[in-house]
C-alpha positions, -999 to +999 in steps of 0.1 A: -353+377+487-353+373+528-386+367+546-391+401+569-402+388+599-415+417+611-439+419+580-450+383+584-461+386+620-481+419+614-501+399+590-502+372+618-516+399+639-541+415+617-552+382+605-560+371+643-579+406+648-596+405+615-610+367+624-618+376+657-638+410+647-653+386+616-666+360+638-673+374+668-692+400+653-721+377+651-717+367+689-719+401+695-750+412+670-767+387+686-766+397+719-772+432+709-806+423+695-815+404+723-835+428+739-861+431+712-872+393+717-892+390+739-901+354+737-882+331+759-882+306+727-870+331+704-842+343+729-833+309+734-827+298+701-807+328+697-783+315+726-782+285+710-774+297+677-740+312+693-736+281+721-708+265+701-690+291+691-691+317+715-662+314+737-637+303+706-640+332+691-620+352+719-592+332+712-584+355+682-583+387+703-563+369+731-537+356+702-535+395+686-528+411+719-503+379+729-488+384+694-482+427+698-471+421+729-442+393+720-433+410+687-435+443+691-432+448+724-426+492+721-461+492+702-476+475+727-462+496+749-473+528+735-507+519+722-521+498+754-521+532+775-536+555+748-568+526+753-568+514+787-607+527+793-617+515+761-603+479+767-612+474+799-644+484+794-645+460+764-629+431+784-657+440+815-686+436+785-671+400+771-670+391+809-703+398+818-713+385+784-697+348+790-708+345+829-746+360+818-740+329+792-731+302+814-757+316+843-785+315+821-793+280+817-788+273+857-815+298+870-854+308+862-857+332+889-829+353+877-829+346+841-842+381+831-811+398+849-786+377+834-806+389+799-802+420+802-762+412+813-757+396+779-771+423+757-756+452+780-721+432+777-724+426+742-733+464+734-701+476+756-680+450+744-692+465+705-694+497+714-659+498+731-643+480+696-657+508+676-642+537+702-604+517+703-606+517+662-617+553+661-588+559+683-562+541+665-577+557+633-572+588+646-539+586+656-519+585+694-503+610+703-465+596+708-433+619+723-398+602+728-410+567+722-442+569+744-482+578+746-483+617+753-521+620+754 
């Protein structure tokens, strides 16, 4: 029986998504209940909770994007328009979730803005995931080979 390529790197690709949506769900749980600390210890141990994990986990998404691109290059092609505003808004949360993560720890007077910039990144960055599945779930609208939506 031949190995299908084609079926072993879509597993590849689901398993990258699947791990990154497993662990970086906590990351991003986390910084969605942020807001409802309001102690400074409290909100600090919850930082600390994701400190050595937290960048990592991206390195799933980065590897299941990488992966559709190399492999299948005409999926990529045709899904990656039908979710350009849900991506980039996701990719704009994770952004301001990493620098309100680094910025944190360097600043008192501003450490209340760079609060609010992790939960408000982490509740894009979730809320964005859930809008890309519910597209993909829904279906994309495809004519001769290409997004028609």
């Amino acid at each position: 029986m031949p190995i299908d390529l084609a079926f072993v790197w879509a597993a590849i690709i689901a398993f990258a998504v699947l791990a990154y949506v497993v662990m970086d769900g906590f990351d991003l749980g986390v910084g969605i209940l942020f807001p409802f600390f309001a102690d400074k210890k409290d909100r600090d141990v919850m930082m600390n909770s994701v400190a050595p994990v937290w960048d990592g986990n991206e390195t799933w998404l980065v590897l299941g994007g990488g992966g559709l691109l190399a492999v299948f290059p005409l999926a990529y092609a045709t899904i990656l328009p039908a979710l350009y505003m849900p991506l980039i808004a996701m990719l704009l949360g994770l952004i301001f979730r990493g620098v309100a993560f680094e910025y944190r720890w360097r600043t008192k007077r501003w450490e209340r803005v760079w609060d609010v910039a992790f939960a408000g990144g982490s509740l894009v960055a979730g809320f964005c995931q859930g809008v890309a599945l519910g597209a993909l779930v829904q279906g994309i609208t495809v004519v001769d080979r290409a997004y028609a939506g």
